[in-house]
N, C-alpha and C positions, 0 to 999 in steps of 0.2 A: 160589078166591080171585080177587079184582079187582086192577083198576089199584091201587087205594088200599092194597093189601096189598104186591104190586109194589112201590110208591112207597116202603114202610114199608123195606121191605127192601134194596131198592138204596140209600139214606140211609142206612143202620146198614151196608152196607159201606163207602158211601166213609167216614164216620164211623171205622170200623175201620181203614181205608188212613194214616190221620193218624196218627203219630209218638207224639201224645202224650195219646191215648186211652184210656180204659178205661171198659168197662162193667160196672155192678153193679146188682145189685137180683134180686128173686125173677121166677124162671123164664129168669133168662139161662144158667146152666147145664143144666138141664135142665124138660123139658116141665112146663105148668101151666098157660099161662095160653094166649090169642090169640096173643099177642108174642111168644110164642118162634119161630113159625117166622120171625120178621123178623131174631134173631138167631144162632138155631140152626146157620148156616154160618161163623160167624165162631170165628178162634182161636179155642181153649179159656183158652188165656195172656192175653187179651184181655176174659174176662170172668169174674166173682164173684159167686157164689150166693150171697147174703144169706138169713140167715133171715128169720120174719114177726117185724120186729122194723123197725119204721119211721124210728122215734128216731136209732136208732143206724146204719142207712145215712145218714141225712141228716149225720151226723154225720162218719161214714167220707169220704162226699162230700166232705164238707168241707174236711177234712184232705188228700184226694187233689188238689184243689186248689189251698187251699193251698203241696202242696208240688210244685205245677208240672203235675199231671196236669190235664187236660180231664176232667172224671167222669160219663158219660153213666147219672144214677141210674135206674132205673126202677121205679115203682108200677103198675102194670097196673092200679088199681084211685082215683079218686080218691077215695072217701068213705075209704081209710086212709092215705091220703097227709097226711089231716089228723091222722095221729097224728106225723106229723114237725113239724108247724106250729110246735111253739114253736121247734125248730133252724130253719126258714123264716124266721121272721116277728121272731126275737129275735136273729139270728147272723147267716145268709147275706143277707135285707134287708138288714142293719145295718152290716155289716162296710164297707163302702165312704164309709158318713157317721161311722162310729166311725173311720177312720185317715186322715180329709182327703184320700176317693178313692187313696190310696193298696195299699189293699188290696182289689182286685175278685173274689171266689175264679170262677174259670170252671165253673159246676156248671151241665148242661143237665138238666133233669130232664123226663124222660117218662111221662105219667100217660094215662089215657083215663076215660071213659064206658064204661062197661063193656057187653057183649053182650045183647042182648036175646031175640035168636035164635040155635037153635031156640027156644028155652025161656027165660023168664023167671027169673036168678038168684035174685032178692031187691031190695028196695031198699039193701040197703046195698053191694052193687055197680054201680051205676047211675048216681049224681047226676053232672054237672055243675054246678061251682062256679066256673066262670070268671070272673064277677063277683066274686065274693066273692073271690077271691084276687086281684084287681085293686083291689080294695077296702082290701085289706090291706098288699099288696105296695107299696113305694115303689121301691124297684130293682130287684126282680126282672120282668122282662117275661115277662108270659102269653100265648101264641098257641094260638089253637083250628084245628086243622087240619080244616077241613071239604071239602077238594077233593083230591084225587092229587096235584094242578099246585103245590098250595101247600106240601108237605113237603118237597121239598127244598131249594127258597130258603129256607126256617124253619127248617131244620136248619143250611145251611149259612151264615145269617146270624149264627145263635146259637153258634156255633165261632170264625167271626172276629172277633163284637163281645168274645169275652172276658169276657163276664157274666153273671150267672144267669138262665136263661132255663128256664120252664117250657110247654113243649108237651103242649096238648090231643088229644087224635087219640079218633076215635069206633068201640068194637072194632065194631058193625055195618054201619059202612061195610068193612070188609074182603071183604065179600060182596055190600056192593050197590053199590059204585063202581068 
């Protein structure tokens, strides 16, 4: 592994050092994806294995914010992060111009481009849609993590702004940066 893997991982601990953290999504309790070894050292108490079931993390998310939690969700995968889209795009967007900026839920949510090496998955673990969710998105902020240097100012921006912020990270830089 590289810096960029490093990078991944020192972030998801200080991330974890914070009071009112918690991480969910598939492969935070156990092996599956790339990203587990970024959170594999953290509490156990700390993190919740989501089934493949996208809806309804975004949705848990939701709610953990809501009710005061920070909810660091994770999709390893963005081509099924878009099965969360309509809770994105119709809920967590909305929430902040539905209650006169009153209501901001703090949801970071973590997705990637998926690996390419060794071996070619598929296309439907691959795409890059960062435009498109920029497109979409009116309050939630998109950042593509394309350097080591830039994950943990983006992590630790997106902690103190208190708003939903989706981070890009690319899984074949883990190995080549």
């Amino acid at each position: 592994m590289g810096k960029y893997f490093d990078a991944m991982k020192e972030t998801m601990t200080w991330l974890a050092e914070q009071p009112d953290t918690l991480f969910l999504g598939q492969a935070v309790g156990c092996p599956g994806t790339f990203m587990y070894g970024t959170v594999e050292h953290l509490d156990e108490g700390r993190r919740i294995e989501i089934p493949v079931c996208e809806s309804f993390q975004m949705q848990m998310s939701i709610g953990l914010a809501l009710a005061g939690t920070v909810a660091i969700s994770i999709y390893p995968r963005q081509n099924f992060l878009m099965l969360a889209m309509g809770d994105m795009s119709c809920l967590l967007d909305k929430l902040s111009d539905m209650s006169g900026g009153e209501v901001v839920p703090p949801v970071i949510i973590r997705t990637a481009a998926g690996t390419t090496k060794p071996i070619h998955p598929g296309h439907q673990h691959v795409g890059n849609y960062a435009d498109g969710f920029r497109a979409i998105f009116k309050n939630i902020e998109v950042v593509e993590l394309h350097e080591p240097e830039d994950i943990f100012p983006a992590y630790q921006r997106a902690y103190a702004n208190r708003r939903p912020t989706l981070l890009i990270e690319f899984g074949d830089f883990y190995g080549d940066k």
